[in-house]
C-alpha positions as CSV (number, residue, x, y, z in Angstrom):
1,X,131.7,91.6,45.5
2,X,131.4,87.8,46.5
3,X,132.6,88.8,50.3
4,X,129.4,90.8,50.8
5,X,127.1,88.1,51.9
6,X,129.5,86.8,53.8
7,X,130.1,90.2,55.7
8,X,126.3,90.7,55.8
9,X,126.1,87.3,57.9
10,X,128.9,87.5,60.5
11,X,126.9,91.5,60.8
12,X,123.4,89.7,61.7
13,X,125.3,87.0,63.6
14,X,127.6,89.7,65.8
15,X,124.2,91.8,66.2
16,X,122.4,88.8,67.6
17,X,125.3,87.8,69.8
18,X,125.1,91.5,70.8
19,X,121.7,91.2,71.4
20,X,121.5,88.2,73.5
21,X,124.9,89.2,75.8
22,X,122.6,92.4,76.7
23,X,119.5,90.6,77.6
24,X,122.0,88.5,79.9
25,X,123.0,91.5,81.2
26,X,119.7,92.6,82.0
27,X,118.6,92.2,85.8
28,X,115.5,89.8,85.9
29,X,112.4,91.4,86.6
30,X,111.2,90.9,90.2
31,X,108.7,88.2,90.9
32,X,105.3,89.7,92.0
33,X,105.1,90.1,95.8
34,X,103.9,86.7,97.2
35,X,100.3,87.5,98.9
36,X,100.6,88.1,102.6
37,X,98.7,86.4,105.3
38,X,95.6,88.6,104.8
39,X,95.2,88.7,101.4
40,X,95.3,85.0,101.4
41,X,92.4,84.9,104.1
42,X,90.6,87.5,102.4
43,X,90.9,86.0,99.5
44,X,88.8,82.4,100.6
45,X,86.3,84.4,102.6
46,X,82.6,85.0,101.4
47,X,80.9,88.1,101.3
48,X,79.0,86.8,104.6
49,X,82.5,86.0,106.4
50,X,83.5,89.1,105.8
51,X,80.2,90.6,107.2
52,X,80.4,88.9,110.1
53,X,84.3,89.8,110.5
54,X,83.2,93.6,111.3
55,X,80.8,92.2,114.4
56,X,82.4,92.5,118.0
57,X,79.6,90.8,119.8
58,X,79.0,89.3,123.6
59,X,76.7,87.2,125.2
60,X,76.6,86.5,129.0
61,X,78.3,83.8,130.9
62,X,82.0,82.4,131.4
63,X,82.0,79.2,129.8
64,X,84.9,79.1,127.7
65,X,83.1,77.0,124.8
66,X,80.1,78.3,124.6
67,X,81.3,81.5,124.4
68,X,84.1,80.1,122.1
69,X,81.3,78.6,120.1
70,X,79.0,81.2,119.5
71,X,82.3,83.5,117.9
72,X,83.2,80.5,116.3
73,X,79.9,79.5,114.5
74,X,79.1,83.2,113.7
75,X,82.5,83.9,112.5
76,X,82.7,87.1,114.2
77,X,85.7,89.2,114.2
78,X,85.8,89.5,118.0
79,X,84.5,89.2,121.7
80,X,83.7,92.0,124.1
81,X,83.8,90.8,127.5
82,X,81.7,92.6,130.2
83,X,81.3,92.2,134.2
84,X,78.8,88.5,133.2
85,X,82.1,87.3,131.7
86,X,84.8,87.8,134.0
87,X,85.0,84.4,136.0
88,X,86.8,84.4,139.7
89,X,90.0,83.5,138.7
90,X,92.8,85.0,136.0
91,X,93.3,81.5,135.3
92,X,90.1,81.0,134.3
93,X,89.7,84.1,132.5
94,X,93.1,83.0,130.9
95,X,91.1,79.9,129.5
96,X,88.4,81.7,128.7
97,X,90.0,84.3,126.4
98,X,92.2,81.5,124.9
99,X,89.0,80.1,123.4
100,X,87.2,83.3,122.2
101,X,90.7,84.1,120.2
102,X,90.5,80.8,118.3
103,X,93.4,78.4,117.0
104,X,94.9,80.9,114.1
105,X,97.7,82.2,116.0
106,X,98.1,84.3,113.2
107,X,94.7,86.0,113.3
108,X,93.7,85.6,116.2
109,X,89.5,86.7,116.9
110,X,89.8,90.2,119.1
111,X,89.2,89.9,122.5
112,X,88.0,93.4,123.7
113,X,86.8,95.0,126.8
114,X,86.4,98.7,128.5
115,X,89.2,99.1,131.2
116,X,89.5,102.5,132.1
117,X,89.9,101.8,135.5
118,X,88.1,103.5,138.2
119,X,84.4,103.7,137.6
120,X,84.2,101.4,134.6
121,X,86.5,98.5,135.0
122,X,85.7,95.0,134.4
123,X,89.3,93.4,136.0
124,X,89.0,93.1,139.6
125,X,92.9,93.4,140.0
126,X,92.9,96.6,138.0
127,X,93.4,99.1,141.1
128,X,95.8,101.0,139.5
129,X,95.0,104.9,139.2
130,X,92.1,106.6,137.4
131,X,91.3,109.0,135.7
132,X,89.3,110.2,139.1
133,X,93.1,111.1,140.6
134,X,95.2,110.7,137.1
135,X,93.4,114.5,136.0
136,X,95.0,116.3,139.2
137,X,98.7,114.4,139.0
138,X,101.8,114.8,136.9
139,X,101.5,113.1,133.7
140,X,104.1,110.9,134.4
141,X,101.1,109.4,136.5
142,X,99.1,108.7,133.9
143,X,102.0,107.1,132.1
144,X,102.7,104.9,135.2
145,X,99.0,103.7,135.9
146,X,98.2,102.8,132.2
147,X,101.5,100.9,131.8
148,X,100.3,98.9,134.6
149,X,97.0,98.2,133.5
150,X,97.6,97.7,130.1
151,X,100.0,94.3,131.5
152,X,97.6,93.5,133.6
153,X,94.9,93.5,130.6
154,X,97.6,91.3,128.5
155,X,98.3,88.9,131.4
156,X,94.9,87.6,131.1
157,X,94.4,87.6,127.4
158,X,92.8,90.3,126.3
159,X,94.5,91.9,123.0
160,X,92.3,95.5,122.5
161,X,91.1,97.8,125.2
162,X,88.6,100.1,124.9
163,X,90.3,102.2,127.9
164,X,91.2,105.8,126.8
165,X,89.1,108.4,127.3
166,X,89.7,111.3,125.0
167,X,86.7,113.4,126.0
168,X,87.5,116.4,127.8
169,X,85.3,118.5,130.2
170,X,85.7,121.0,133.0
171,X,82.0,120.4,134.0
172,X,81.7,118.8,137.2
173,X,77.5,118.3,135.9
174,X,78.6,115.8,132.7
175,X,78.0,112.8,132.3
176,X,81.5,111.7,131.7
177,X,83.0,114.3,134.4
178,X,84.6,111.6,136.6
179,X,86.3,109.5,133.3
180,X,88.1,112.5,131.6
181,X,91.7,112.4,132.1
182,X,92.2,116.3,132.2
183,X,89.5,119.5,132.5
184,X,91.4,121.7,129.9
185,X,92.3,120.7,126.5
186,X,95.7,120.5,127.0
187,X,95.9,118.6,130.5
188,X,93.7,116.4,128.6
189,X,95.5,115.6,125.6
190,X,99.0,115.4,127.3
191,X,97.6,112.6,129.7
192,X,95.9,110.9,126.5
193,X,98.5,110.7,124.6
194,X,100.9,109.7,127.5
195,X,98.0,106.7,128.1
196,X,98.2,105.6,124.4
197,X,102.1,105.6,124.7
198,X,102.0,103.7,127.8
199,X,100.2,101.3,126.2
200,X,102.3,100.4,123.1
201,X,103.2,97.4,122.9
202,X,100.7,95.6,125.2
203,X,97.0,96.2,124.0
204,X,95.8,98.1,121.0
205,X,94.4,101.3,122.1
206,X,91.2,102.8,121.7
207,X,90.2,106.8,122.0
208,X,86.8,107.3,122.8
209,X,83.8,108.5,122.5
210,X,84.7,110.7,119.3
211,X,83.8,113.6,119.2
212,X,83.5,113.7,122.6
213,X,80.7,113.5,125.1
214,X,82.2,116.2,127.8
215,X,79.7,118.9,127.2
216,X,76.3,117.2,128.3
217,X,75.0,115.6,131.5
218,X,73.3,113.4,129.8
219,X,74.3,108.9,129.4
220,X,74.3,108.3,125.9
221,X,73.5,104.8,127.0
222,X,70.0,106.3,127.9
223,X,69.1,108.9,125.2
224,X,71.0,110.2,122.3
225,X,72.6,113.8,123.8
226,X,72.7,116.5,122.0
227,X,75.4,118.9,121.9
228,X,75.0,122.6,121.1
229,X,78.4,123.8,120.1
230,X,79.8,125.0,116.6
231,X,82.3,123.1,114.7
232,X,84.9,126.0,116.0
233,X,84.4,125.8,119.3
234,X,84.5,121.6,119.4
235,X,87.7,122.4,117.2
236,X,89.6,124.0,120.3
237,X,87.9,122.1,123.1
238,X,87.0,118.3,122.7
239,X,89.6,118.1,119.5
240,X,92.6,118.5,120.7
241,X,93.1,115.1,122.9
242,X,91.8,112.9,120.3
243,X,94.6,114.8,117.8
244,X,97.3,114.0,120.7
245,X,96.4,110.1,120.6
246,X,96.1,109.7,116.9
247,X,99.4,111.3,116.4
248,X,100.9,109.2,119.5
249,X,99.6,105.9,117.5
250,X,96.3,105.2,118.7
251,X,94.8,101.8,116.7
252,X,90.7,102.7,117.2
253,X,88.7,105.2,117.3
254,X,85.1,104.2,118.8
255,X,82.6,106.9,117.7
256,X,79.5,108.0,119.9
257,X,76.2,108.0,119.8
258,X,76.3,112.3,120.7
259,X,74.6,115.0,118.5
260,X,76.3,117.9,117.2
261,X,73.5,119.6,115.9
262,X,75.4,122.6,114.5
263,X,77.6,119.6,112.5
264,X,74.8,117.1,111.7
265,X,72.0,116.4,113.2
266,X,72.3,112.6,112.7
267,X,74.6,110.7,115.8
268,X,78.4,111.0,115.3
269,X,78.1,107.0,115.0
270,X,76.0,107.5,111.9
271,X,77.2,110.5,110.7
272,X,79.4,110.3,107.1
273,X,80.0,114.1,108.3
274,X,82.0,113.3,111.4
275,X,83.8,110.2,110.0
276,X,85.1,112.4,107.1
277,X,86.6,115.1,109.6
278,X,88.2,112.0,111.9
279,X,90.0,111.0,108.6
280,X,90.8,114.2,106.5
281,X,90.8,116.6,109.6
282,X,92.6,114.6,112.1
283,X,94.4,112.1,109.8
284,X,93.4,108.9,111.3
285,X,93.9,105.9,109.1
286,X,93.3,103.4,112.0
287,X,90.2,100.8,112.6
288,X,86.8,102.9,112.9
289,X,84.6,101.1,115.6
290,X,81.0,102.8,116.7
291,X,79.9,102.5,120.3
292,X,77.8,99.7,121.5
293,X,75.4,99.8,119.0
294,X,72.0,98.7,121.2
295,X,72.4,102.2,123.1
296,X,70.9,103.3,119.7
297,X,68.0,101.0,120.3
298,X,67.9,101.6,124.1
299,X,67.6,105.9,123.8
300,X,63.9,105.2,122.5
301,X,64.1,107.3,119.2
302,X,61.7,105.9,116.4
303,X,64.0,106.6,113.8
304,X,67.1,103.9,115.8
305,X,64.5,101.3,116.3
306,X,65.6,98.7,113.6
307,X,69.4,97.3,114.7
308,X,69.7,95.9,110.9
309,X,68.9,99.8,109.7
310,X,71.2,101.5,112.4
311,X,74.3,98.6,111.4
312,X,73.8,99.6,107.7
313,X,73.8,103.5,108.4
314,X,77.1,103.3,110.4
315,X,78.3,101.1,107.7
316,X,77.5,103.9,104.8
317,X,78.8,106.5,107.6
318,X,82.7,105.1,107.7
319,X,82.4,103.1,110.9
320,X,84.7,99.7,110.0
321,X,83.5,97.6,112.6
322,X,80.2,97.4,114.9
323,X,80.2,96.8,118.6
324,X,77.2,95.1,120.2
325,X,77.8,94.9,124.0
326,X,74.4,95.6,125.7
327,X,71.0,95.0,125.9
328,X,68.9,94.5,123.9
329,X,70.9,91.7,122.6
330,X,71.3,91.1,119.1
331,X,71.0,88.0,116.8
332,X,74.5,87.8,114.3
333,X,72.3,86.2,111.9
334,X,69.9,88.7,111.6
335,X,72.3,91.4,111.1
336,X,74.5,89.4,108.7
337,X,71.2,88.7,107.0
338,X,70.4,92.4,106.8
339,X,73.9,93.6,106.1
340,X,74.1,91.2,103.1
341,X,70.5,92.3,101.7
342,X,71.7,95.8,101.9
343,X,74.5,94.7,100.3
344,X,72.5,93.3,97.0
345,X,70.3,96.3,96.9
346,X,73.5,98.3,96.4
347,X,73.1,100.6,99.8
348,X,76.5,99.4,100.9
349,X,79.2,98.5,98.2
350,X,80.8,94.9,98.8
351,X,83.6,96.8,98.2
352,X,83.4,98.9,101.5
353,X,82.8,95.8,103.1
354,X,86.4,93.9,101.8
355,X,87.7,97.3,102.8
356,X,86.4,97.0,105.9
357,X,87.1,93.2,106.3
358,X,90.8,93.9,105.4
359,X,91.4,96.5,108.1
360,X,89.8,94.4,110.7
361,X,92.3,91.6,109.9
362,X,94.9,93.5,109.9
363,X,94.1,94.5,113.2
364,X,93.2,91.0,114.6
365,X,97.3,90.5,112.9
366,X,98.5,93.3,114.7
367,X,97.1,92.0,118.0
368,X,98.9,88.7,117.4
369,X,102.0,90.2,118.8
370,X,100.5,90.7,122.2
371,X,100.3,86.7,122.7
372,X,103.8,85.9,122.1
């Protein structure tokens, strides 16, 4: 009877030697994923930073700092250059997109512009083929020409181009007849997607003007157009080539200022309508960008008079980022003022906005690559 405690003992003290030999055993837990570059950035900026991270802005002239400046001391998330800000020289272009990207190497500010080539360019040694001859030729065309430009774009600095055109048309009377790259959906989306894939690797890509602008004569950049065909028929006509560059890897989509009345009567760049069928219809998870936003302004309409009004509808629309690259110019303070009021009244959610500020660093850390 004497020998149970003893028994009882070396039972506890082989259990606990048990014990602690399978917690040895056990692999350690994995430390939490350290916070990537982004999150870290995110993470320090204010709820006006990250307002005035969603603006792509410009302002005339070719001064490297003052142009550098006025990102700089706005904080805006990029720089679109136009025909005022090309200077004589690459090297001097060099210079001047060096400044507008900043000193984070990192996350570097974008440094946009539209070259399509042919009758909107802004890179005088961009005479590479257009979409004038590219919609008659082989693909293979298309391919070679936009390889070309897009090096010629990243020789001088500039890391996103706003240079596909997915519209299609057959209609020698629209507005956009002479940008399109093919008159039939499917000459059009083989020469978009061949574009995008040309591009890979040099610029990030944009398709534009979603959902296309092909069936009207008239400049969006004048009026707002409006567009009298069904969901169905825009479905098999003006979808198809923006499907073919999503799918090829397109990083933007830049929405227009078009009406589909039969879809919503409020402009595509405004519309929550057309954002949700760019995302759940065609599957794009890439940066959301809206047209220059002034055009809103400059059609005349009443109801696009206010630019803080218009920036918080394509906000609540699904638009990630706003471009403002024409007259009437805009003040960054005003709209970060307005943004952040709309913010506090609880018409946009500062979540959307982090949302929104996280994609368009993301973007700025994709770009990175092209400087190297």
């Amino acid at each position: 009877m004497k020998k149970w405690p003893f028994i009882v003992v070396i039972g506890f003290v082989t259990v606990g030697i048990a014990a602690w030999w399978l917690q040895e055993r056990k692999p350690a837990a994995a430390p939490p994923p350290r916070p990537s570059y982004v999150d870290t950035v995110l993470s320090r900026m204010s709820l006006r930073d990250k307002i005035a991270s969603l603006l792509i802005m410009n302002i005339k002239g070719t001064d490297p700092a003052v142009l550098a400046s006025f990102v700089t001391a706005n904080k805006l998330g990029g720089f679109i250059l136009m025909g005022p800000n090309i200077p004589g020289t690459d090297a001097a272009l060099r210079r001047e997109t060096a400044a507008l990207r900043g000193d984070d190497e990192r996350l570097p500010r974008l440094v946009a512009t539209d070259e399509e080539g042919g009758t909107v360019k802004r890179l005088p040694g961009d005479a590479y083929a257009s979409a004038l001859t590219l919609k008659d030729q082989p693909v293979a065309s298309t391919a070679k020409a936009f390889a070309d430009r897009s090096a010629l774009v990243r020789s001088v600095g500039i890391t996103l181009n706003f240079g596909v055109v997915a519209d299609m048309t057959d209609n020698r009377d629209s507005f956009i007849y002479d940008r399109v790259l093919g008159a039939t959906p499917g000459a059009a989306a083989d020469r978009v997607a061949a574009a995008v894939q040309a591009s890979k690797g040099m610029t990030l890509t944009t398709l534009k003007h979603f959902p296309g602008h092909g069936e009207t004569a008239e400049d969006s950049h004048q009026v707002i157009p409006s567009i009298p065909l069904s969901y169905d028929v825009w479905a098999a006509r003006d979808a198809p080539p923006f499907e073919a560059g999503i799918a090829t890897g397109a990083d933007v989509v830049m929405m227009g200022h078009l009406r589909y009345d039969a879809v919503d009567t409020m402009p595509a760049s405004l519309s929550k309508k057309w954002h949700d069928i760019l995302r759940d219809k065609l599957k794009f998870n890439g940066v959301v960008v809206t047209d220059a936003m002034g055009m809103l302004q400059a059609s005349g309409d009443p109801a696009y008079a206010s630019a803080v009004r218009n920036a918080v509808l394509a906000l609540q629309a699904g638009s990630t980022m706003l471009l403002y690259a024409t007259d009437p110019v805009q003040n960054p303070t005003v709209l970060i003022d307005g943004i952040e009021a709309a913010v506090k009244k609880g018409d946009v959610t500062e979540a959307l906005v982090t949302r929104n500020a996280r994609a368009a660093l993301e973007l700025r850390a994709k770009s990175a690559a092209f400087l190297r």
